[in-house]
Backbone bond lengths (Angstrom), bond angles and torsions (degrees), N, CA, C in turn:
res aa  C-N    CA-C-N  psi(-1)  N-CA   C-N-CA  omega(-1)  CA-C   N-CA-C  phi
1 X - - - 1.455 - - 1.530 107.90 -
2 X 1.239 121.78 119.04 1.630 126.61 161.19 1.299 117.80 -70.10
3 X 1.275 97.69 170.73 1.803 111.40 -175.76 1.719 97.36 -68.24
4 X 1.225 129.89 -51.08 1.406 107.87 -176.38 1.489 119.72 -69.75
5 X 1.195 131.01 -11.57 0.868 119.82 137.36 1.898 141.74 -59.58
6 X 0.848 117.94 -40.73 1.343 125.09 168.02 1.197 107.11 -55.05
7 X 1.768 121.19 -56.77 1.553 97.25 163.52 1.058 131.56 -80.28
8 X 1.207 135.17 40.42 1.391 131.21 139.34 1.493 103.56 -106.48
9 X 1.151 136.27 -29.25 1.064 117.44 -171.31 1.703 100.64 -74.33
10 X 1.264 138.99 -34.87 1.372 134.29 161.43 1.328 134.80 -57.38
11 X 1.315 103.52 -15.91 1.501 114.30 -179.52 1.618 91.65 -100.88
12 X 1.114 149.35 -46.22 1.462 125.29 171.85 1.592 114.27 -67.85
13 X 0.962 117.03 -26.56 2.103 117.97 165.97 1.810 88.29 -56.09
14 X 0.767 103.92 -66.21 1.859 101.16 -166.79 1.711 123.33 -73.37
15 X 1.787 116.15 -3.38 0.975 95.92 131.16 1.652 135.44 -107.71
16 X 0.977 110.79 5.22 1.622 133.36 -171.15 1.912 82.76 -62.29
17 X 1.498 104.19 -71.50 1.712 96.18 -179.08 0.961 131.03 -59.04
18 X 1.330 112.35 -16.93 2.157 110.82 -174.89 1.542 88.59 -73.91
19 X 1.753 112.67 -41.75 1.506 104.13 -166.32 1.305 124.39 -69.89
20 X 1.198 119.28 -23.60 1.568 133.57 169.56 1.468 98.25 -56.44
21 X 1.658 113.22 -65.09 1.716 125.61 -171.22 1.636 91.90 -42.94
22 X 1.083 112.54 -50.64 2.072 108.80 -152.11 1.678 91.10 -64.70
23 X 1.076 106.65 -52.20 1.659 119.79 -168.19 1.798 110.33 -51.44
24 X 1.270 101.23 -46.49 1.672 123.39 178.80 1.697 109.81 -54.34
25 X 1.683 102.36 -44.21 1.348 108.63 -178.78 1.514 98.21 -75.45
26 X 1.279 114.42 -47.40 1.478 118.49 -157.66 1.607 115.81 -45.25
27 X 1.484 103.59 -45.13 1.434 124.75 -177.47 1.728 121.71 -85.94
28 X 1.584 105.41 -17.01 1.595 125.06 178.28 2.030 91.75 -74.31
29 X 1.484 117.77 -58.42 1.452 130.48 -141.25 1.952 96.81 -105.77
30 X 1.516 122.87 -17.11 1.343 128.31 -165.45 1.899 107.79 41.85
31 X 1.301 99.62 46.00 1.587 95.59 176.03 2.055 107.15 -111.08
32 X 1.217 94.19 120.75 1.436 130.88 -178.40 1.507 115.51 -18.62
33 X 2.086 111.57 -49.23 0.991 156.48 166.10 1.645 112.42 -27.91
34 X 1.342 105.83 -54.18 1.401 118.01 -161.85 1.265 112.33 -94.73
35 X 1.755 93.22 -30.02 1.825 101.26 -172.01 1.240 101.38 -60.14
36 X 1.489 131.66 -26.24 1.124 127.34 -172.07 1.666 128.92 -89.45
37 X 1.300 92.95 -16.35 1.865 113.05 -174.14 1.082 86.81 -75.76
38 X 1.511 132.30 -62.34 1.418 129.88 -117.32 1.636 97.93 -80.29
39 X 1.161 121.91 -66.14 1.540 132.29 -174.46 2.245 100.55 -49.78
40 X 0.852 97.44 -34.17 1.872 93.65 164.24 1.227 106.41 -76.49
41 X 0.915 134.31 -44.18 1.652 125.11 -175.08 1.405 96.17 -75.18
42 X 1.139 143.50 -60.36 1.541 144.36 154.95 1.479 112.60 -4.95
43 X 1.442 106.54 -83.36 1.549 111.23 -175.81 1.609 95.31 -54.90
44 X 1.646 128.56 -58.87 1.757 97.43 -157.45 1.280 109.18 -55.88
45 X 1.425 118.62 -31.24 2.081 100.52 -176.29 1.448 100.27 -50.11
46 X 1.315 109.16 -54.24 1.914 115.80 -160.63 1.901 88.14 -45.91
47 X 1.443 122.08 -71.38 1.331 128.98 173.14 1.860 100.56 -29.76
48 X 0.811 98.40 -85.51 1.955 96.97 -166.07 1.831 113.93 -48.06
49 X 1.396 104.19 -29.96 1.432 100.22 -177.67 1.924 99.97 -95.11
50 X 1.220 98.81 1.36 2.027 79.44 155.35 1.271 119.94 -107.41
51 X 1.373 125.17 -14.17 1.193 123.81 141.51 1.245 131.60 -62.70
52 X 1.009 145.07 -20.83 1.400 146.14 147.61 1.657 111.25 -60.92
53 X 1.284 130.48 -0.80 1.258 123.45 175.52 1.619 111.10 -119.28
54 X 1.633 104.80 -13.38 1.290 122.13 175.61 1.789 103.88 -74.19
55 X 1.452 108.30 -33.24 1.784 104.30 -165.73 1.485 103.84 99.07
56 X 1.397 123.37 24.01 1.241 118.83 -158.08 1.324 158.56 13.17
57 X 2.223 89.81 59.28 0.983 105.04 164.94 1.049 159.03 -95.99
58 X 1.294 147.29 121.89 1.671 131.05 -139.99 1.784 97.59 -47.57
């Protein structure tokens, strides 16, 4: 595994958790705000961590 890979594979770990976190609040607080962050921060990890398995190829 190369370094450009690793950062992608770290940058989708780190949004995979903010998106869980936004989602966690979203559903703890029912605020409107989050429902909407969370599932985008979600998909870019899913996005960044298949590029990191691709070799980052388009």
């Amino acid at each position: 595994m190369d370094n450009e890979q690793k950062k992608f594979r770290s940058a989708g770990v780190t949004f995979l958790a903010c998106g869980v976190a936004f989602m966690g609040v979203a559903l703890a607080t029912r605020q409107s705000a989050f429902m909407g962050i969370g599932p985008a921060f979600l998909a870019l990890g899913v996005a960044f961590l298949t590029k990191s398995k691709k070799g980052g190829a388009p």
